[in-house]
DRENVO-195110 format. One line per 5 residues: number of its first residue (from 1); for each residue x, y, z negated of N, C-alpha, C. Coordinates in steps of 0.1 Angstrom, whole numbers. Atoms other than C-alpha are relative to their C-alpha. Layout:
<sites>
NUM) X:Y:Z:X:Y:Z:X:Y:Z ~ ...
</sites>
This chain:
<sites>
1) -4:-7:12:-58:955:526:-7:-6:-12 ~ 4:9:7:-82:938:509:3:-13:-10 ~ -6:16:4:-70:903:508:12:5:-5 ~ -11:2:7:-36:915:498:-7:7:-16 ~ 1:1:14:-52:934:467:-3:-13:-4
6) 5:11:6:-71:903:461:9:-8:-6 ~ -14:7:4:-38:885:461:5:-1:-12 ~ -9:-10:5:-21:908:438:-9:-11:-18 ~ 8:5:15:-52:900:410:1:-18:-2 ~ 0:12:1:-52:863:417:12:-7:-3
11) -14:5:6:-15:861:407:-2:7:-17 ~ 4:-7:13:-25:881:373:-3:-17:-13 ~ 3:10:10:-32:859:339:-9:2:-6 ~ -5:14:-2:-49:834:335:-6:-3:14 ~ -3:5:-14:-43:815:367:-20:-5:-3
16) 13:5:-8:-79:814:387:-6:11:2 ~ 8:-8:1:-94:844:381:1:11:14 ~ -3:-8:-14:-105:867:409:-4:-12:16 ~ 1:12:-10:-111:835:428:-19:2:5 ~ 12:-2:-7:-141:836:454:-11:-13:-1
21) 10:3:6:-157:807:444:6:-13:-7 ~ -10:15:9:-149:770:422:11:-3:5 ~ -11:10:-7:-128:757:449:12:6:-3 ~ -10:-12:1:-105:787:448:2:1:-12 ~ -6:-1:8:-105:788:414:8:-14:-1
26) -10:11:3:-92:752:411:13:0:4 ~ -7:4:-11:-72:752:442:18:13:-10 ~ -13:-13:4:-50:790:421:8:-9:-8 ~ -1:9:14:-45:763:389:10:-11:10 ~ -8:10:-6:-30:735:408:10:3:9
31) -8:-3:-5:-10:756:428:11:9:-16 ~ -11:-1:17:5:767:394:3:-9:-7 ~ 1:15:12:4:734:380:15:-3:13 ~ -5:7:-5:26:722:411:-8:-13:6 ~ 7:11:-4:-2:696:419:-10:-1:12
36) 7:-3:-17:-14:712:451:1:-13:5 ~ -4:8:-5:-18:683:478:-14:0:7 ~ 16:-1:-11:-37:677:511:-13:-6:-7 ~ 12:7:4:-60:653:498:-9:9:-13 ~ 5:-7:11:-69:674:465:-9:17:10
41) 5:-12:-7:-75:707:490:-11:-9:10 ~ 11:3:-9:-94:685:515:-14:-2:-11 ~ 15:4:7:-119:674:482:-3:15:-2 ~ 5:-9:6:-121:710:470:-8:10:9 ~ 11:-8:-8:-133:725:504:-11:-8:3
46) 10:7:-7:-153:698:518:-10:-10:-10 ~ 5:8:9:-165:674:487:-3:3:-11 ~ 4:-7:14:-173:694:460:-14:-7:-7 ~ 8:4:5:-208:677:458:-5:-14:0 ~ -6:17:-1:-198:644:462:7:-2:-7
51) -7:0:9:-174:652:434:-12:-1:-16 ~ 13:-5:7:-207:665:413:-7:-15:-4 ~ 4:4:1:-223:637:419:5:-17:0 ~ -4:16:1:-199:605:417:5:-8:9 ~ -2:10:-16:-198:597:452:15:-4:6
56) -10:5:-4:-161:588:449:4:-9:18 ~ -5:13:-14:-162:558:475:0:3:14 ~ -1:-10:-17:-174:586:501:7:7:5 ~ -12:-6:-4:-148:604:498:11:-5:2 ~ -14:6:-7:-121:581:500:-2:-6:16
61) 0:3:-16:-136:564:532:0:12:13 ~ 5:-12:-12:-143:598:551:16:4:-3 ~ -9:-4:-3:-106:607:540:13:-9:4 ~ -11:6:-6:-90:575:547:12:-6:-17 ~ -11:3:10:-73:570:508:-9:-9:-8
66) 9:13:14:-83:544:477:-6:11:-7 ~ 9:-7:13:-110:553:453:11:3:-9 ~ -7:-2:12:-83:553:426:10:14:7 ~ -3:-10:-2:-66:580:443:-6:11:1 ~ 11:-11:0:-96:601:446:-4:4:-14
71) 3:1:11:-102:589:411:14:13:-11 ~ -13:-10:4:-65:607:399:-2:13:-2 ~ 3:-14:-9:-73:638:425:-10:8:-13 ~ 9:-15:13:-103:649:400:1:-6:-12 ~ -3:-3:16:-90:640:368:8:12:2
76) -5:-17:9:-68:670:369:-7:12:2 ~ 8:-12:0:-95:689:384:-9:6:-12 ~ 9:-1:16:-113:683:350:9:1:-10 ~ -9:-8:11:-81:693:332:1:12:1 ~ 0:-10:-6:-86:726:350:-12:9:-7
81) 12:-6:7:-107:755:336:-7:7:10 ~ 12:-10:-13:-137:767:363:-1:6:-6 ~ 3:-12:1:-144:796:339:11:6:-10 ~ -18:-5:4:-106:809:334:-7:17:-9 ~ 6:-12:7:-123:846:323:-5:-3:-9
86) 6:1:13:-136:832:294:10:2:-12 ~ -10:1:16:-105:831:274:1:13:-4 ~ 1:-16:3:-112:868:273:-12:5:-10 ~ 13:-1:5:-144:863:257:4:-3:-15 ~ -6:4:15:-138:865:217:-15:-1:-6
91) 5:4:7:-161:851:198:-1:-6:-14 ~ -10:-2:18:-165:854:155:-3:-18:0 ~ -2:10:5:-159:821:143:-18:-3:-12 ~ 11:2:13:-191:806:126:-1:-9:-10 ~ 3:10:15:-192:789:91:-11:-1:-3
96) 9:3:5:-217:768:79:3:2:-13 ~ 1:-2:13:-224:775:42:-14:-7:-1 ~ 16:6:3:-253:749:30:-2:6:-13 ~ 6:-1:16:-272:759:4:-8:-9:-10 ~ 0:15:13:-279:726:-13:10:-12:3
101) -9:10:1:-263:696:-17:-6:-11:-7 ~ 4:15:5:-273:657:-22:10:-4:-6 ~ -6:6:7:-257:643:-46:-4:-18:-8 ~ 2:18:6:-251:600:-53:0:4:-16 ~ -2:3:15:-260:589:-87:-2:-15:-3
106) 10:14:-3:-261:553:-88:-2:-5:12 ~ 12:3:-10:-289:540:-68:-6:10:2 ~ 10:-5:-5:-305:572:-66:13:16:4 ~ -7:-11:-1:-297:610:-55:-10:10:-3 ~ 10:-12:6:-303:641:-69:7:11:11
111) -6:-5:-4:-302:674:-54:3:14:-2 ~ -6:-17:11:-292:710:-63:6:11:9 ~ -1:-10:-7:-290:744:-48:16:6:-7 ~ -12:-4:4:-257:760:-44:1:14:1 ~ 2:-21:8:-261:795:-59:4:-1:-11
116) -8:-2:17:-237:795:-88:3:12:3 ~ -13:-13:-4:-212:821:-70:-19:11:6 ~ 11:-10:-6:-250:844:-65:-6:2:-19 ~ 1:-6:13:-253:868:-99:-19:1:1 ~ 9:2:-1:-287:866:-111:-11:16:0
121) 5:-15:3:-310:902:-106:-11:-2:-8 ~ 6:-8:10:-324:918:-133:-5:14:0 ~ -1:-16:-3:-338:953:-132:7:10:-10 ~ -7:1:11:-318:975:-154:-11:9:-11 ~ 9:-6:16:-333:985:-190:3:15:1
126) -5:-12:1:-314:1018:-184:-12:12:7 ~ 12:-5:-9:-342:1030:-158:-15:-3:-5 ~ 15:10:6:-374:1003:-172:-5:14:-13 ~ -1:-5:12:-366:1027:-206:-9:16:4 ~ 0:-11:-6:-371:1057:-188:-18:5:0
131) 13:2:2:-407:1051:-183:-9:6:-10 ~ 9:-4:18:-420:1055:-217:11:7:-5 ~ -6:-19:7:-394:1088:-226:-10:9:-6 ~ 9:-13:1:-413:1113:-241:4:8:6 ~ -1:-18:-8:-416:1148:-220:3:-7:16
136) 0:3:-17:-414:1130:-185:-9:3:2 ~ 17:-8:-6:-438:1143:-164:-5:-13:9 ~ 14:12:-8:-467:1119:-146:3:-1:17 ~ -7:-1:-12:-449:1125:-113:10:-8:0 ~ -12:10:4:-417:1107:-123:0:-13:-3
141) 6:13:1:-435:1083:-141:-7:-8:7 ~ 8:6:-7:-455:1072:-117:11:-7:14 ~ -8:3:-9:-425:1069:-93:11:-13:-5 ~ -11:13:7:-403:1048:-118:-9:-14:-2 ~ 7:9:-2:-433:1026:-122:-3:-5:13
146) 0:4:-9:-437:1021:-84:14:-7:5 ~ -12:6:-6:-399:1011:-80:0:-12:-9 ~ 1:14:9:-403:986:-112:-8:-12:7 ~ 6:5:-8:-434:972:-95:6:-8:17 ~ -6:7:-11:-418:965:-62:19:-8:-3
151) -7:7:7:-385:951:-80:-3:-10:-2 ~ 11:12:2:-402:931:-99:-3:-11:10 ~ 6:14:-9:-422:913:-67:12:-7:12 ~ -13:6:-5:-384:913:-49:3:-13:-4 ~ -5:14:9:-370:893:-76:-11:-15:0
156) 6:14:-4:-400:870:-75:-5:-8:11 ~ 0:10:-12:-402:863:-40:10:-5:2 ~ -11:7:0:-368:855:-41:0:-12:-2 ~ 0:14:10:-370:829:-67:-10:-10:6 ~ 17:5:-8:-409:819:-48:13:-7:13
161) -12:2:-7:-378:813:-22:4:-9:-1 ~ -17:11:4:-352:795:-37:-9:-16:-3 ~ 2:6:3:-378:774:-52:-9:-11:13 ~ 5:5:-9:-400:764:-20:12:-8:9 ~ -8:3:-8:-366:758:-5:1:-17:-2
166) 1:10:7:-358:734:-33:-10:-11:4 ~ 15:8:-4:-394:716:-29:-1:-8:14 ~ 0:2:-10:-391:715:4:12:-15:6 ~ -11:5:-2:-355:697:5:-1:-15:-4 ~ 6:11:11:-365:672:-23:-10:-9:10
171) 12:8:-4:-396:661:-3:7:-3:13 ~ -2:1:-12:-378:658:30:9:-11:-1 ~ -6:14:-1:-349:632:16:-6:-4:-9 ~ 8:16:4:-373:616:-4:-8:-13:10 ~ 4:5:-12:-391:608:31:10:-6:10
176) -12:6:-10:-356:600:43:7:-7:-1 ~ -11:9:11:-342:572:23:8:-2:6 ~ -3:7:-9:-332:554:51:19:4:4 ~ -12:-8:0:-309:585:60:11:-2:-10 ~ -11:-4:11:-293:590:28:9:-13:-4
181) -9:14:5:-282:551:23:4:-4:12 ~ -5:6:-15:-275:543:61:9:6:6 ~ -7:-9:-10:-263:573:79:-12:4:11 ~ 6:-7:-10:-278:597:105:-10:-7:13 ~ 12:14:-8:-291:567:126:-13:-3:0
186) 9:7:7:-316:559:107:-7:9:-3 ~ 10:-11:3:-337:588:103:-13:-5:6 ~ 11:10:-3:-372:579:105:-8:17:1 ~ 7:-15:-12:-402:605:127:-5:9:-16 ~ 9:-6:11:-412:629:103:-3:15:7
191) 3:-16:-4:-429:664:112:-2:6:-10 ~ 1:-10:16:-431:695:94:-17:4:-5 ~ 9:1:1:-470:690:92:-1:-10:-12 ~ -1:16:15:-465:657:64:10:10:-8 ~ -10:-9:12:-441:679:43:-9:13:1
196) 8:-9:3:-465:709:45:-11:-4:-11 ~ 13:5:5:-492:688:32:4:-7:-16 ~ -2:1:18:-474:674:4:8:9:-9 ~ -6:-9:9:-455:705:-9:-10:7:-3 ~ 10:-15:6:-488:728:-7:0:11:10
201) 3:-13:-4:-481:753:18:1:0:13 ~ 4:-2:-14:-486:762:56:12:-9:8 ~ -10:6:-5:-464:748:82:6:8:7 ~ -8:-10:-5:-454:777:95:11:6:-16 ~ -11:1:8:-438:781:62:12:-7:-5
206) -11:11:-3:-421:751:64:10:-3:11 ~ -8:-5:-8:-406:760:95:11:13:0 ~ -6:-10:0:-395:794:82:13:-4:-9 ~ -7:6:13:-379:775:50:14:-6:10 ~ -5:6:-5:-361:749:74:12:7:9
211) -7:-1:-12:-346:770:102:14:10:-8 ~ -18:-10:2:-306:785:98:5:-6:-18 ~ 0:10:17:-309:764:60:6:-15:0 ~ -8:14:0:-282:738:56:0:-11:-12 ~ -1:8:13:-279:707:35:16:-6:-1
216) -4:6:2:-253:691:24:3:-14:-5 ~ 8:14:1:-255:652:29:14:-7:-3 ~ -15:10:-3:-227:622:23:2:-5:10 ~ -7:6:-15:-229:618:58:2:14:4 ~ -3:-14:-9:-225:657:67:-11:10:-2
221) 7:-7:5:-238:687:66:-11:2:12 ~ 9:-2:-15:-268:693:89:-13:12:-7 ~ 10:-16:9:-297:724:90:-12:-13:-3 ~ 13:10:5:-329:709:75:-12:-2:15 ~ 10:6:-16:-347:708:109:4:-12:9
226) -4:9:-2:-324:686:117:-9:-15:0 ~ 8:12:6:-348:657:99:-13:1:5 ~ 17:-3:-3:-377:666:117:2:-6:15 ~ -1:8:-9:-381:643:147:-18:-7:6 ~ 7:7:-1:-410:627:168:2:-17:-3
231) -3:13:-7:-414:589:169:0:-5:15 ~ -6:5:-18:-396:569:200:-4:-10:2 ~ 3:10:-1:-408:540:196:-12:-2:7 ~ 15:2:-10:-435:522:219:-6:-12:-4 ~ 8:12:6:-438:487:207:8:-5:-12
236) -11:3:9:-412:485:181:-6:-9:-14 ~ 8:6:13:-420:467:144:-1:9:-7 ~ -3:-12:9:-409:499:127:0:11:9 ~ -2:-12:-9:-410:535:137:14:8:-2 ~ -12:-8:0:-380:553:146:0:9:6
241) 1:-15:-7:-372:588:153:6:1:10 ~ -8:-2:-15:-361:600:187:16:3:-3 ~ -15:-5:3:-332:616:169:8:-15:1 ~ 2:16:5:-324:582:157:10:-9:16 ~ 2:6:-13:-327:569:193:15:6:14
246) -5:-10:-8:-306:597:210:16:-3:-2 ~ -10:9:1:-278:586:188:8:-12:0 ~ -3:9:-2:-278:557:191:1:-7:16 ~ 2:-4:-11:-281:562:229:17:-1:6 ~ -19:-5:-3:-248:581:228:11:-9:-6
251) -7:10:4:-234:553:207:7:-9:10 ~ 0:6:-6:-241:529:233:13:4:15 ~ -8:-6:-13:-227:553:261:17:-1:0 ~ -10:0:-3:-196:558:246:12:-12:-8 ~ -6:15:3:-188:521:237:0:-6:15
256) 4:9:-9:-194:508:271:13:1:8 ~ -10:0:-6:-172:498:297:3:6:16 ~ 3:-14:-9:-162:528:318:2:-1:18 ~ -1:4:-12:-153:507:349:-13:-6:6 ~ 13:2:-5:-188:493:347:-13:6:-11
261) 10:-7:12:-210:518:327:-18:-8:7 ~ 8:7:5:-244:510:314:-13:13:5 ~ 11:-4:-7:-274:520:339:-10:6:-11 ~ 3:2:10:-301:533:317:-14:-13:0 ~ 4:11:1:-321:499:327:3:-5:-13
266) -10:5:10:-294:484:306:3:6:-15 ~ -3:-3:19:-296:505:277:-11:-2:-3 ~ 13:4:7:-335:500:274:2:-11:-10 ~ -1:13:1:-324:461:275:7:3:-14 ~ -8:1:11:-297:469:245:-6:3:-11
271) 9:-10:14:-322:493:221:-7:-12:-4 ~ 10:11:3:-344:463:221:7:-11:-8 ~ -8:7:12:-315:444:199:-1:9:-10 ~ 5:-7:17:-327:472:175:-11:1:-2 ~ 16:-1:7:-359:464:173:-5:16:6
276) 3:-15:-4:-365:500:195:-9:0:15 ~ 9:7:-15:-389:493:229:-3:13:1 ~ 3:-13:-6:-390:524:249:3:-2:14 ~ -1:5:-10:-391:529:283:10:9:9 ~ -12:-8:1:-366:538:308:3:15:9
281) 2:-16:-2:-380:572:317:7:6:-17 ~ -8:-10:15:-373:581:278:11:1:-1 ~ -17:1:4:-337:566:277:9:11:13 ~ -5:-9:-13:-332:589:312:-1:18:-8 ~ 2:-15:9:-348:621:293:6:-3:-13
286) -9:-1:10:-329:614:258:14:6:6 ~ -8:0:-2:-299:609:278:3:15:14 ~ -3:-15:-8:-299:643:300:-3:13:-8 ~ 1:-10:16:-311:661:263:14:-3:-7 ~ -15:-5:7:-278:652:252:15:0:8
291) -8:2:-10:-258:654:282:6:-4:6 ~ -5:10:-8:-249:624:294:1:-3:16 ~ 2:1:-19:-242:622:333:-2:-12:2 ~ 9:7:-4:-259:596:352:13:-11:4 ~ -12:11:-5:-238:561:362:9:6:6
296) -9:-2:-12:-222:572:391:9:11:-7 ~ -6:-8:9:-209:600:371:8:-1:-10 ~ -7:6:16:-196:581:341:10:-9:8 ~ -9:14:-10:-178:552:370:13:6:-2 ~ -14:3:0:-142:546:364:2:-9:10
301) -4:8:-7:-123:534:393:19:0:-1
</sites>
């Protein structure tokens, strides 16, 4: 009774769901696709972590077929969605809105907060007036004076705000030339301990400033934490930031040649034509921080 409800749901939309575990969901999908086929059901019971992990060549010899057909087999397994219940999952759409913007001038750039469309507060004179009425009683007044008072220190922490923001932004692509005339590559280590020290204020304020706070750059818009980086470098001539490193990482990854991808031995060997000397534990941790799968993984056959 069971298995036939089970049935009943696993014919329902969208195709997979209800499925007892990966295999089963792939196996509902390709039986809807029309791409059922022994070899495809033999990888999905028995090879699943031999799929995981690249080991193509062991699955064609244990099943007797070419790597390139094993190769086919899970490309449409990866046109297939393992978490089919998700399209049920609604999620609001998020817009970035920066609130500054670098702007080219020349040789140089300026930059400027984008708070036009934000009316400026004022407290109103209608209430301030109120204050000094004659015949108001010392109860009242003392209450319109307590709302002035904290008004007042709103509006100027605001501005204390807008303007640390500013300060903050200023001093961060001043430290970032590199960035602003190169592109994102080229970001050089900076912590938010050196930009504390030359704006004036803690670094824990400098962190509060930075986080969910966008810029607006001519290479894109990115949050201001964004520019905050260790140095990667180990014996390099110049320092470079890990960010820096990570992309250029992923550069390399997805330039390479996918029939013979690039160990990360081989990308140490490549970084070092940028003047970048790291070792190849870092290029292994870079490249598993930005989700790169390991050779065997990336192998085209």
């Amino acid at each position: 009774r069971i298995e036939g409800v089970l049935k009943v749901l696993q014919s329902c939309h969208p195709t997979g769901i209800g499925a007892r575990n990966l295999s089963e969901c792939l196996m509902l999908q390709l039986r809807e696709l029309g791409e059922d086929s022994e070899l495809a059901e033999h990888i999905l019971e028995n090879h699943m972590d031999d799929v995981a992990a690249g080991r193509l060549p062991k699955i064609a010899e244990q099943l007797g077929v070419s790597v390139s057909e094993v190769q086919e087999t899970i490309d449409i397994f990866r046109s297939l969605n393992p978490r089919p219940g998700l399209l049920y999952v609604s999620a609001a759409d998020e817009s970035v809105v920066p609130e500054l913007v670098v702007r080219r001038q020349g040789e140089d750039f300026s930059i400027e907060i984008l708070d036009l469309d934000i009316p400026p507060l004022t407290i109103s004179q209608e209430y301030t007036s109120l204050i000094d009425r004659r015949g108001i009683n010392a109860e009242t007044q003392k209450y319109l004076k307590d709302c002035q008072k904290s008004a007042t220190s709103l509006i100027s922490s605001i501005e204390q705000r807008r303007m640390t923001l500013y300060r903050v932004a200023c001093c961060i692509m001043q430290l970032q030339t590199d960035f602003l005339a190169r592109g994102f590559m080229y970001l050089s280590p900076l912590t938010m301990l050196e930009v504390a020290e030359m704006v004036g204020v803690s670094e824990s304020t400098i962190s509060r400033v930075v986080n969910g706070n966008y810029i607006q750059t001519p290479h894109g818009v990115f949050e201001l934490r964004a520019f905050f980086s260790s140095s990667a470098s180990q014996g390099s001539m110049h320092d470079v930031s890990s960010t820096s490193v990570k992309q250029l990482i992923k550069k390399l990854v997805d330039e390479e040649d996918k029939h013979s991808p690039l160990s990360d031995s081989q990308i140490v060997g490549l970084l070092k034509d940028y003047d970048i000397e790291i070792s190849r534990r870092t290029v292994n941790k870079y490249r598993n921080a930005l989700e790169i799968p390991g050779v065997a993984q990336r192998q085209r056959y």
